[in-house]
KOLMI-943648 format. One record per residue (C-alpha): residue in one letter; x, y negated, z. Coordinates in steps of 0.1 Angstrom, whole numbers, padded with zeros to 4 digits, always signed. Each point is the difference from the previous one (the first is absolute). Last residue first. Layout:
BEGIN
AXYZ;...
END
This chain:
BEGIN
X+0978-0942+0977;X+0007-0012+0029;X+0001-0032+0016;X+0018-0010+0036;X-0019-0017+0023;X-0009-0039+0001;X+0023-0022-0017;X-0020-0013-0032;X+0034-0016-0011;X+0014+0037-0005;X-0031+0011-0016;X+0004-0024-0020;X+0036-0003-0014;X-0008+0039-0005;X-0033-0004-0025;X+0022-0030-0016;X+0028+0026-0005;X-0026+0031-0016;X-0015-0033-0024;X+0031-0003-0014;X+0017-0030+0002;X+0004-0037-0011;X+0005-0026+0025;X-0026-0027+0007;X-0014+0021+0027;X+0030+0002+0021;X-0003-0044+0001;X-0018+0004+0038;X+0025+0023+0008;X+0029-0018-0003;X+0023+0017-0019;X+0038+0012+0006;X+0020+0003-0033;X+0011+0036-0017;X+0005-0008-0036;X+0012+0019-0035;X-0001+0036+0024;X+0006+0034-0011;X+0039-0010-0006;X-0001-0024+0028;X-0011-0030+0011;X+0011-0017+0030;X-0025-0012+0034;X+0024-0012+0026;X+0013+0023+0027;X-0002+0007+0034;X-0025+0015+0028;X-0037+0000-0023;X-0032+0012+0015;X-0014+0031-0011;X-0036+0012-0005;X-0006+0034-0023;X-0019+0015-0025;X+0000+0036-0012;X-0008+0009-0033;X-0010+0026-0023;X-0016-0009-0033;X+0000+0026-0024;X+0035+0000-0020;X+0000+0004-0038;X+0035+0007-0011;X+0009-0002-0038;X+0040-0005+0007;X+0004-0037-0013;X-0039-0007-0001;X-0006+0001+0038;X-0039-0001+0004;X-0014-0006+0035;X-0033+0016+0008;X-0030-0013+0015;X-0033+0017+0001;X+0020+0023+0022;X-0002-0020+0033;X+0027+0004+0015;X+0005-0032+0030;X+0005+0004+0037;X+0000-0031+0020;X+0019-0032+0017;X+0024+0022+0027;X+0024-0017+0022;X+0027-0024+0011;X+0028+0014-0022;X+0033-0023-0001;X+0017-0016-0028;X+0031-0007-0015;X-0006-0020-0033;X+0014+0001-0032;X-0028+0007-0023;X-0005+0026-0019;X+0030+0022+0014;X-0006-0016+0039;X-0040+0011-0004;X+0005+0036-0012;X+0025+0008+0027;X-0022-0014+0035;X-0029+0016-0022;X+0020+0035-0006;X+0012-0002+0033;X-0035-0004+0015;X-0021+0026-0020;X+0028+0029+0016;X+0031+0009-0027;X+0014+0026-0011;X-0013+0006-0031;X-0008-0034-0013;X-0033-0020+0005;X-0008-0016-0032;X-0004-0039-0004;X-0008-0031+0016;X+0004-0042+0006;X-0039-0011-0005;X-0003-0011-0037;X-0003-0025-0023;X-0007+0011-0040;X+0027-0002-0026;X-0004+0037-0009;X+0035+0018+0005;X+0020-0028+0018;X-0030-0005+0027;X-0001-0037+0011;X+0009+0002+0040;X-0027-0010+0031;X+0013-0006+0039;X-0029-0016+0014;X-0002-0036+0017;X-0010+0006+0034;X+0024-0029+0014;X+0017+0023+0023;X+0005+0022-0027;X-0020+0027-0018;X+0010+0034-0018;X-0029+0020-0009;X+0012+0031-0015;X-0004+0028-0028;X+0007+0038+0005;X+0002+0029-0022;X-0012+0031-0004;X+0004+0015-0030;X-0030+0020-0019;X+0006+0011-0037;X-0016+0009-0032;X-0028-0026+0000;X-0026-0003-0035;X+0009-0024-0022;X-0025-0031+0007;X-0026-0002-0025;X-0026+0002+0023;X+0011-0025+0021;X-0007-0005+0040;X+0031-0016+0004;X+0030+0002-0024;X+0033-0012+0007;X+0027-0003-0023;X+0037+0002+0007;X+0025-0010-0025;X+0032+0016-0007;X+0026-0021-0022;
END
């Protein structure tokens, strides 16, 4: 099975050979409970995401990213941040690809669905945000979750 690592600021880390975009997202509902999965490949919870296909604009491929990981139909509300820093990279041992950081994040509000894993998802449950930070995550996720909950304008870096 493929894993993904992530490294952060490591000197051992393998250096990148690649730069995708990609996209993650905020999904909230009405209650403000957040719309996290548990990562298939490293076990670690996550914001809904992945690369941005050819073909597609940063919205489709977050509208299509979040109802394959998780089930839900959603709707883009707006932009939380910029993120690719290059003191972290993503390791993905089943092909040897390094990616530097390069994401885009998101707000969305759900239209249908109930959370369902899937094949790069083992859960996808809505979480109260007040219990986020007793799930398990990379520190690049948390560093989202927070600017997100921060409001305010949108971050880059």
């Amino acid at each position: 099975m493929s894993k993904r690592i992530d490294y952060y600021n490591d000197p051992n880390a393998p250096a990148a050979n690649s730069l995708v975009p990609s996209v993650n997202v905020v999904v909230t509902n009405d209650a403000g409970d957040l719309l996290l999965i548990r990562r298939s490949d490293n076990d670690n919870w996550a914001l809904p995401g992945g690369a941005i296909d050819l073909g597609e604009s940063i919205p489709q491929a977050a509208i299509r990213e979040i109802l394959e990981e998780t089930g839900i139909t959603c709707e883009i509300t707006g932009l939380v941040g910029t993120y690719s820093d290059p003191q972290h990279v993503i390791h993905y041992t089943s092909n040897d690809e390094v990616r530097q950081e390069f994401s885009i994040v998101l707000a969305a509000r759900p239209i249908d669905g109930q959370p369902t894993p899937s094949s790069e998802s083992r859960e996808a449950c809505w979480v109260p945000r007040h219990e986020v930070s007793n799930y398990v995550m990379h520190r690049s996720m948390r560093l989202r979750i927070s600017h997100y909950l921060q409001g305010g304008s949108a971050h880059i870096g």
